[in-house]
C-alpha positions as CSV (number, residue, x, y, z in Angstrom):
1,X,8.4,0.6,13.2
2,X,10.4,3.7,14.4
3,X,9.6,6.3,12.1
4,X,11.6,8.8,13.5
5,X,14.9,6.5,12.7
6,X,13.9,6.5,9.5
7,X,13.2,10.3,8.4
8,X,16.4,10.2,9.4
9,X,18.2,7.4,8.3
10,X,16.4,4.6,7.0
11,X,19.1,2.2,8.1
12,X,19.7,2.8,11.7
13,X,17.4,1.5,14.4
14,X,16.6,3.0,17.9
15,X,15.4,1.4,20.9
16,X,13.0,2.6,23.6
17,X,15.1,5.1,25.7
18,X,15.7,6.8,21.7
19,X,19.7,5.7,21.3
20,X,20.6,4.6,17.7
21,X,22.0,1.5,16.7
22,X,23.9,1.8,13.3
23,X,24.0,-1.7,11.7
24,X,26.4,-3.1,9.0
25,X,25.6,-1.1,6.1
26,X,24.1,1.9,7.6
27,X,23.5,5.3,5.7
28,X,24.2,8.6,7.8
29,X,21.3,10.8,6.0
30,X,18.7,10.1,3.2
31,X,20.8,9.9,0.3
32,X,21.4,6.5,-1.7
33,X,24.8,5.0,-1.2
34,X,26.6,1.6,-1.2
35,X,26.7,-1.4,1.1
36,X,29.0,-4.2,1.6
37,X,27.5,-7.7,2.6
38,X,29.1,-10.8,2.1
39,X,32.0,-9.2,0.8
40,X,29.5,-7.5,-2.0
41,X,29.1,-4.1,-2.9
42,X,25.3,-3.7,-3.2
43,X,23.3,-0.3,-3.8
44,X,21.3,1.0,-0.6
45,X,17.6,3.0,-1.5
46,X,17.1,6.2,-0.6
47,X,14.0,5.9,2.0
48,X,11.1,8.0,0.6
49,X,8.6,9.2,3.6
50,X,5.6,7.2,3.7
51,X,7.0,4.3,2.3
52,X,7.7,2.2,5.2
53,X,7.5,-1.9,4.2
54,X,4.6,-3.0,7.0
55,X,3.9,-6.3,5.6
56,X,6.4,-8.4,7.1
57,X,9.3,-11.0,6.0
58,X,8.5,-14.1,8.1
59,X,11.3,-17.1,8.6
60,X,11.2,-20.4,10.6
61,X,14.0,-22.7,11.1
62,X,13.3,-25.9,13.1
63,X,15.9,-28.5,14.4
64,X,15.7,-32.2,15.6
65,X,14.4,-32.4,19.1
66,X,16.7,-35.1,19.9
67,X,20.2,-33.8,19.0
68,X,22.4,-31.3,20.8
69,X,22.3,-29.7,23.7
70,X,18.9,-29.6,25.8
71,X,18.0,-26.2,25.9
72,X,19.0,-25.9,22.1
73,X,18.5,-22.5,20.9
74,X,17.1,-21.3,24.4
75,X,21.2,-21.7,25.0
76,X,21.6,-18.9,22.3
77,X,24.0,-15.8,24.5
78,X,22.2,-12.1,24.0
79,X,25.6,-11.5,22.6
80,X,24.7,-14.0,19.3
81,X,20.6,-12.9,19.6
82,X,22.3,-9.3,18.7
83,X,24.3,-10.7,16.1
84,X,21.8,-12.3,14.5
85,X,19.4,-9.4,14.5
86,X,22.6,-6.7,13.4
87,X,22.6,-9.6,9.8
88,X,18.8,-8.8,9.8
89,X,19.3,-4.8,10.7
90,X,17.0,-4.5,13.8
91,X,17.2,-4.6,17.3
92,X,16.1,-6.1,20.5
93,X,13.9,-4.0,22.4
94,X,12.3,-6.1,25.0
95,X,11.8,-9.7,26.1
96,X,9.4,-11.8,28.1
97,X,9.9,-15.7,28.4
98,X,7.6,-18.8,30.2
99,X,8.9,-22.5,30.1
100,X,8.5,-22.9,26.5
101,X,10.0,-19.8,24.7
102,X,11.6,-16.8,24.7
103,X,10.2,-13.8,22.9
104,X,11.7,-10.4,21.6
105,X,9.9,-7.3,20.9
106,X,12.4,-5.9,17.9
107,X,12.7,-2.2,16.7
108,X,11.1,-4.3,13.3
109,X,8.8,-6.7,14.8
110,X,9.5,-10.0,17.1
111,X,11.3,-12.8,17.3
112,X,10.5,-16.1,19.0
113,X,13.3,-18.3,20.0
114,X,11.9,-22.0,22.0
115,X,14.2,-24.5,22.1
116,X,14.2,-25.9,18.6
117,X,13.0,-23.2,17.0
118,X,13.4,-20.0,15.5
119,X,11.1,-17.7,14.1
120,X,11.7,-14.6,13.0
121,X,9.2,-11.6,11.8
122,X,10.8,-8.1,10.4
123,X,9.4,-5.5,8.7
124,X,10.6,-2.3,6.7
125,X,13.6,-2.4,4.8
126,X,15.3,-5.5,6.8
127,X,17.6,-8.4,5.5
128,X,16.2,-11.1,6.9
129,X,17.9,-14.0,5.3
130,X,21.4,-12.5,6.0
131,X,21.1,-14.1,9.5
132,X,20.2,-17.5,8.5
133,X,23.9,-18.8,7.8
134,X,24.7,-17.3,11.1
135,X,22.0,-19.0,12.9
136,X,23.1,-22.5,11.4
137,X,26.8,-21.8,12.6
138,X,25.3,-21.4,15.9
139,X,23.1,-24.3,16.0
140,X,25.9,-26.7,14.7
141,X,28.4,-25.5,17.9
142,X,25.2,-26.4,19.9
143,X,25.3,-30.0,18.0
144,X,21.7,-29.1,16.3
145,X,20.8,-31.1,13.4
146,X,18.6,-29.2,10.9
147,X,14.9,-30.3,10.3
148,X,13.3,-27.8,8.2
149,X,13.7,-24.1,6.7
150,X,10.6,-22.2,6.2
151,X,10.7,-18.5,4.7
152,X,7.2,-16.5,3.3
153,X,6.4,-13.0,2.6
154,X,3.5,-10.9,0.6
155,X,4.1,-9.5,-2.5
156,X,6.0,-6.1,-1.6
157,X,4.5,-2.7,-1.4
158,X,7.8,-0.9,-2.3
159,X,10.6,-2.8,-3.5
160,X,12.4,-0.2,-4.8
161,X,13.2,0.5,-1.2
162,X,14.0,-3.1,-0.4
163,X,18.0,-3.9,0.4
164,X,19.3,-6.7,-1.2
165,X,18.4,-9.2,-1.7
166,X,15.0,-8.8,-0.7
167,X,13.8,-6.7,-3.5
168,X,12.1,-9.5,-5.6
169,X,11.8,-13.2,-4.8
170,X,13.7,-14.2,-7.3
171,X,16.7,-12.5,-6.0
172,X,16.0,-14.0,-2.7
173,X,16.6,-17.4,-4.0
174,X,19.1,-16.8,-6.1
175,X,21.1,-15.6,-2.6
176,X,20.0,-18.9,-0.8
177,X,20.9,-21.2,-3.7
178,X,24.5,-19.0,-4.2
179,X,25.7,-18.7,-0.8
180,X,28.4,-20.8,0.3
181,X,26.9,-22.1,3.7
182,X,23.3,-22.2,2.3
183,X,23.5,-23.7,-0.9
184,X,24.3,-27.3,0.2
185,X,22.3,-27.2,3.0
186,X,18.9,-26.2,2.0
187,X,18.0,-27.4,-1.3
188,X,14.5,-25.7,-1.5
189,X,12.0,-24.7,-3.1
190,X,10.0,-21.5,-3.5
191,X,6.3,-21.6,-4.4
192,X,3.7,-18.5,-5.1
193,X,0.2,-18.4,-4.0
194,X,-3.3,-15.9,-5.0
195,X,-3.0,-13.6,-8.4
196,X,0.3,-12.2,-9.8
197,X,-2.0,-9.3,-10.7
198,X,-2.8,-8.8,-7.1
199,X,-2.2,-9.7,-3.6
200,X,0.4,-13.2,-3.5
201,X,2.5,-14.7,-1.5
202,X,5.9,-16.0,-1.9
203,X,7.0,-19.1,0.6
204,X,10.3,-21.1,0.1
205,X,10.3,-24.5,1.9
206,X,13.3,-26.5,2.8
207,X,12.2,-29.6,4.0
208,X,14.5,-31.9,6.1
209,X,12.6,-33.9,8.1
210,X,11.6,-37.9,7.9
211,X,8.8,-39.0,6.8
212,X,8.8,-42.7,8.6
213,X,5.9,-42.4,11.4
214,X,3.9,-39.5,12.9
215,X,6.9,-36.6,13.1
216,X,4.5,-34.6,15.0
217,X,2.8,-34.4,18.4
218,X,0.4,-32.7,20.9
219,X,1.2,-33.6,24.7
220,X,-2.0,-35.2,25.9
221,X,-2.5,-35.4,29.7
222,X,-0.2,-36.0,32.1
223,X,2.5,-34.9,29.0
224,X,2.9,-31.4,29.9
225,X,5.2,-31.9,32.6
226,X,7.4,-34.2,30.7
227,X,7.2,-32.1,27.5
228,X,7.5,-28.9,29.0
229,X,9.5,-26.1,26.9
230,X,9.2,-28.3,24.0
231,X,6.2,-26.8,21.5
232,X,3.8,-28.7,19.5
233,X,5.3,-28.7,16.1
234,X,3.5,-29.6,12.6
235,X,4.8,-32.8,11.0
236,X,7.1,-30.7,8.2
237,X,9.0,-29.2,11.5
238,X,9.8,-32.2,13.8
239,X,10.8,-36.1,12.5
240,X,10.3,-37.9,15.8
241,X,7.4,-39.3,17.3
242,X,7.5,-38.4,20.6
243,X,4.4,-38.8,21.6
244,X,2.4,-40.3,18.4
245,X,-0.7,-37.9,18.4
246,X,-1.5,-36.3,15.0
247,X,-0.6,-32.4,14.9
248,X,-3.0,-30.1,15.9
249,X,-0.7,-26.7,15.5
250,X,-1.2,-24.2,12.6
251,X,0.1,-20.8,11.9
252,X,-2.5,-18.0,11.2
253,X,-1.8,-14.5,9.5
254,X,-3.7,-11.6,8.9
255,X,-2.2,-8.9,7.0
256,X,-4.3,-5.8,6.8
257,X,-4.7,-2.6,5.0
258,X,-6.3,0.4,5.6
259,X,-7.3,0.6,9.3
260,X,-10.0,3.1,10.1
261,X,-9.1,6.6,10.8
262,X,-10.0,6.0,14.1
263,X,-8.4,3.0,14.9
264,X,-5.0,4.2,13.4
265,X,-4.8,7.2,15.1
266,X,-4.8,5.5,18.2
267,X,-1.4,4.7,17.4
268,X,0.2,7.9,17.6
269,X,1.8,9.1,20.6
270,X,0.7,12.4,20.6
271,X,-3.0,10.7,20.9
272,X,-2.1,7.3,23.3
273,X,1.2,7.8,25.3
274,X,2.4,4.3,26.2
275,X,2.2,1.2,24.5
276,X,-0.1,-0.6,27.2
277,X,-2.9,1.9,26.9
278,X,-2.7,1.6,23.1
279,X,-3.3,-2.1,24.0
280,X,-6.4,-1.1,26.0
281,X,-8.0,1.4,24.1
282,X,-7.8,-0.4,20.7
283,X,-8.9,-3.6,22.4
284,X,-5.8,-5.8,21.3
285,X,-5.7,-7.6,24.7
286,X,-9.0,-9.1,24.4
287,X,-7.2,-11.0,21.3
288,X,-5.2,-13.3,23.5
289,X,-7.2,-13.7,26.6
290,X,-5.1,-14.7,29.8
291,X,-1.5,-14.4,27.6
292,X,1.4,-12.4,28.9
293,X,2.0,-9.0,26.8
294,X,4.6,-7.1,26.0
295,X,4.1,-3.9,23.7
296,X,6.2,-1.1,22.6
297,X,5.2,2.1,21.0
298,X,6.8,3.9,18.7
299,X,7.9,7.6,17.8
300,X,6.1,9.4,16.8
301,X,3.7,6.5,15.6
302,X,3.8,2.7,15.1
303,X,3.2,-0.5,17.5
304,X,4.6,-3.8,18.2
305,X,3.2,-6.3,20.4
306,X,4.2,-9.7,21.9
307,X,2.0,-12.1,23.9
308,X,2.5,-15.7,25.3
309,X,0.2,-18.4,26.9
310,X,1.6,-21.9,27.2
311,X,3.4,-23.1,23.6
312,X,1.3,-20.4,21.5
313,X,2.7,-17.1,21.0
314,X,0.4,-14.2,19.2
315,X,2.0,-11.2,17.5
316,X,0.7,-7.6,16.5
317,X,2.1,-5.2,14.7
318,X,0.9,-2.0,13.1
319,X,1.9,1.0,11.1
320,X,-0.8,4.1,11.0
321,X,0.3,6.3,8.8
322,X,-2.5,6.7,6.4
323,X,0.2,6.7,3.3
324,X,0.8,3.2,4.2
325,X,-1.8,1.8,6.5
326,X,-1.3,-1.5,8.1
327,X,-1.3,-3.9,10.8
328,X,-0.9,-7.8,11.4
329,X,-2.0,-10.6,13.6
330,X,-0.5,-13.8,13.9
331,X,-0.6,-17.0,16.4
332,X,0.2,-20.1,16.2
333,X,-2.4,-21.3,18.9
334,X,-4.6,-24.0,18.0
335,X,-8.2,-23.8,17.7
336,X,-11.0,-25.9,16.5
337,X,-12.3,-22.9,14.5
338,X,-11.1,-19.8,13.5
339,X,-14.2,-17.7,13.0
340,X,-14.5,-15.9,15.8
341,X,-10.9,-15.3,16.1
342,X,-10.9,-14.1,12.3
343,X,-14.1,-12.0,13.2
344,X,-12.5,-10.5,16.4
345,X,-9.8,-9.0,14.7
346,X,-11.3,-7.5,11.8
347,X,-13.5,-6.0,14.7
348,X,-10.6,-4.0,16.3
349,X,-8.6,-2.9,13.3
350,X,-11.3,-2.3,10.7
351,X,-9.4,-2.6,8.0
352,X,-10.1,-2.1,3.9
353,X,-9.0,-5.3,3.0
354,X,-7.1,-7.7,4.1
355,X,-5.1,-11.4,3.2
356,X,-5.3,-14.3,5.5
357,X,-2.7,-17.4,5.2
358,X,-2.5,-20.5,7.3
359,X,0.0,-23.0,7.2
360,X,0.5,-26.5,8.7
361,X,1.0,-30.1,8.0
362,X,-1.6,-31.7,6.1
363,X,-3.3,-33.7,9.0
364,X,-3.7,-30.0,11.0
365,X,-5.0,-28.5,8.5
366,X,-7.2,-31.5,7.4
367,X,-8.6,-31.5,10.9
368,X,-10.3,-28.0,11.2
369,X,-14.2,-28.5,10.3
370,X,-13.9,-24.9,8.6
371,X,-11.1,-22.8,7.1
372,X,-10.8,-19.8,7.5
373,X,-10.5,-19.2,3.8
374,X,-13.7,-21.1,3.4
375,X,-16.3,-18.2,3.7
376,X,-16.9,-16.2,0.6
377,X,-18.3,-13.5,3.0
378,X,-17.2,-12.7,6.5
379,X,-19.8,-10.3,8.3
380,X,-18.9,-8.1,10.8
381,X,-21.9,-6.6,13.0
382,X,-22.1,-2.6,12.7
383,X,-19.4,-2.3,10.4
384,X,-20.1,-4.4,7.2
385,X,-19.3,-7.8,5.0
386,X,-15.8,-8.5,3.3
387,X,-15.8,-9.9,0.5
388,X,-13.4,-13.2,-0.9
389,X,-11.8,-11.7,-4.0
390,X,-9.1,-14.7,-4.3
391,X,-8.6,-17.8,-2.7
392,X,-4.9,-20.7,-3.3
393,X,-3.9,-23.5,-1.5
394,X,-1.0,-25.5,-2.2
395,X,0.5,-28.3,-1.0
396,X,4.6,-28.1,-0.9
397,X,7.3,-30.6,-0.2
398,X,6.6,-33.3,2.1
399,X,3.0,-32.4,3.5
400,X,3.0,-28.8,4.5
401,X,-0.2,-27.6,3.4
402,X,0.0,-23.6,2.1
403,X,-3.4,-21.7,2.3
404,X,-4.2,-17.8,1.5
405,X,-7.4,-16.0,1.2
406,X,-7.9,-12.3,-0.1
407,X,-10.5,-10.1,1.4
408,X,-11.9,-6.5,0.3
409,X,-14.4,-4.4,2.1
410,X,-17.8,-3.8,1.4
411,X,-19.4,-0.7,2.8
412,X,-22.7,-1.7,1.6
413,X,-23.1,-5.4,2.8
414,X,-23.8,-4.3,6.7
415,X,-25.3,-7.8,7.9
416,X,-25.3,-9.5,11.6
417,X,-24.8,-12.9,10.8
418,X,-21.7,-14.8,9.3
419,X,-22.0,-16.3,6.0
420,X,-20.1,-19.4,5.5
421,X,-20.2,-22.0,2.5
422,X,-19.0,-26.0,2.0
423,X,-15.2,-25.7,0.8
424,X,-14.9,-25.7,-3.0
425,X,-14.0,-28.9,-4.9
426,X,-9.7,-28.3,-5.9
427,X,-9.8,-25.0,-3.5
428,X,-9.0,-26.2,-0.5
429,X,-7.4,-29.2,1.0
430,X,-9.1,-31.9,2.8
């Protein structure tokens, strides 16, 4: 999110206080050159101004909650956090942590570390997937046993500028299913959902985990003391019953293009100084009532945010610059409906159009009375109507149910009520 790091060097990575961090690979200027990584010479882009990646690479690795050590992953040294984020080329800027997680502002968006998981969000020109072998060989000295493997992005808006081997999904796989620690221990699959012609989404699935019983659970009462630091996982990320409640948990997206004028220049530091009153003035607190935040801002533009309440954890992060507007919400906090949620955000960053996911097992997803895809129209009072322009679901591996809506502005549908319809026959899962 730093765009100063990368007028001048698209590679290297400063934290708040403004000191670079040079990562494997790093250029020192603009000019295209070479890296090695995994013993491979691979070509580094030249960065072009304007061009900075928002939509982010997203990753979740989940282990079995009864082997290894009990703190699992929580166990993890700063030392091997840096490691792993130096494989992904960012940083660590800041952390805040409650009983069930840790989580990590990074100088490319956050990373959420409970005790037997690990997710990981970066954005730009990042290698995410160069850390997972790492992460493994970390988890098996902790005596971790792998459950599932989870990776997902949007279609790119500049792959050129991409490092390898995140310039197309194909490449992607092909480094999963060639590298020597990966390639016996995944064995996944990668799926695409929505219009090649437009807006998609790529998600590879790994899928680990047994499928005797209810995997899943939500601590009911009198559970949360006994269950405490241990998060309510879907069924495709945990095989044990541990408590033998259906899942309730679901992970939410919205990636979104185009923010009013207004709202994006909030996010400049000559116009908002800090980080916590760009959380104020934009009204991004009132998004995750009564949660514990932590936000950075950028130089000169550019946010990140962190927030925590219990198990749930919501993430914002945004780039202004008009050239390539964008910003992006995600929790995975449970709700019986998503509809106001959905409607609060699109109320604060105003965007031109926008593409939802949601993923979970099939019973969470199965549960909720209304998608959020569902509505053909979503209405926004004083501002105006979005329109659905593409809707996919998808249901991949075990029972991991894939959803994705895409949404476009329409300046001349200004209504005050929300439209909602009956899910479509073979659109959505029930």
């Amino acid at each position: 999110m730093d765009f100063t790091s990368y007028s001048t060097s698209h590679n290297e990575r400063r934290d708040s206080v403004g000191s670079a961090h040079s990562d494997e690979g790093s250029l020192h200027g603009t000019s295209a050159s070479n890296s090695s990584v995994d013993g491979e010479i691979h070509a580094t882009p030249e960065y072009v101004p304007g061009t900075f990646e928002g939509p982010e690479k997203n990753m979740e690795v989940v282990f079995k909650v009864d082997k290894g050590v009990p703190d699992g992953l929580r166990t993890l040294s700063r030392e091997q956090l840096d490691t792993l984020c130096t494989k992904a080329k960012c940083t660590i800027l800041s952390k805040i942590s409650n009983s069930y997680m840790d989580a990590y502002v990074l100088s490319e968006s956050s990373l959420f570390v409970y005790k037997h998981r690990y997710i990981m969000k970066t954005c730009g020109t990042t290698t995410l997937l160069r850390c997972l072998s790492t992460l493994l060989e970390y988890s098996d000295k902790l005596g971790m046993e792998l459950d599932w493997v989870g990776y997902s992005r949007k279609n790119l808006l500049f792959p050129n500028a991409q490092l390898w081997p995140h310039s197309n999904f194909g490449e992607e796989i092909n480094y999963i299913k060639s590298h020597a620690k990966l390639q016996d221990r995944l064995k996944g699959s990668g799926y695409i959902l929505g219009p090649i012609t437009e807006d998609h989404w790529f998600v590879y699935v790994a899928d680990h985990s047994s499928l005797t019983g209810n995997r899943a659970f939500s601590p009911g009462k009198g559970d949360s003391e006994k269950l405490a630091g241990v998060p309510r996982l879907h069924s495709s990320m945990s095989s044990q019953s541990l408590v033998g409640l259906p899942s309730t948990e679901r992970t939410i997206n919205m990636m979104m293009f185009d923010m009013a004028p207004e709202v994006a220049n909030i996010f400049f530091k000559e116009n908002t100084p800090c980080g916590k009153e760009m959380t104020l003035k934009s009204g991004i607190n009132n998004l995750c009532p009564g949660a514990t935040i932590d936000e950075t801002a950028f130089t000169p533009c550019g946010y990140s945010m962190n927030a925590i309440l219990h198990d749930a954890y919501f993430t914002v992060h945004i780039t202004p610059e008009k050239e390539c507007s964008y910003c992006s919400f995600e929790t995975n906090t449970s709700l019986k409906s998503y509809a106001s949620m959905v409607r609060n955000v699109l109320n604060v960053f105003r965007p031109k159009r926008f593409v939802l996911t949601m993923f979970g097992d099939e019973a969470a997803i199965s549960s909720i009375p209304e998608l959020p895809t569902d509505p053909r129209n979503i209405n926004i009072p004083g501002f105006g109507s979005f329109v659905r322009t593409s809707l996919a679901s998808t249901k991949v591996e075990t029972e991991l149910c894939c959803l994705m809506a895409c949404y476009s502005y329409d300046q001349y549908s200004v209504v005050d009520v929300v439209t909602t319809e009956k899910r479509e026959r073979g659109l959505s899962i029930v």
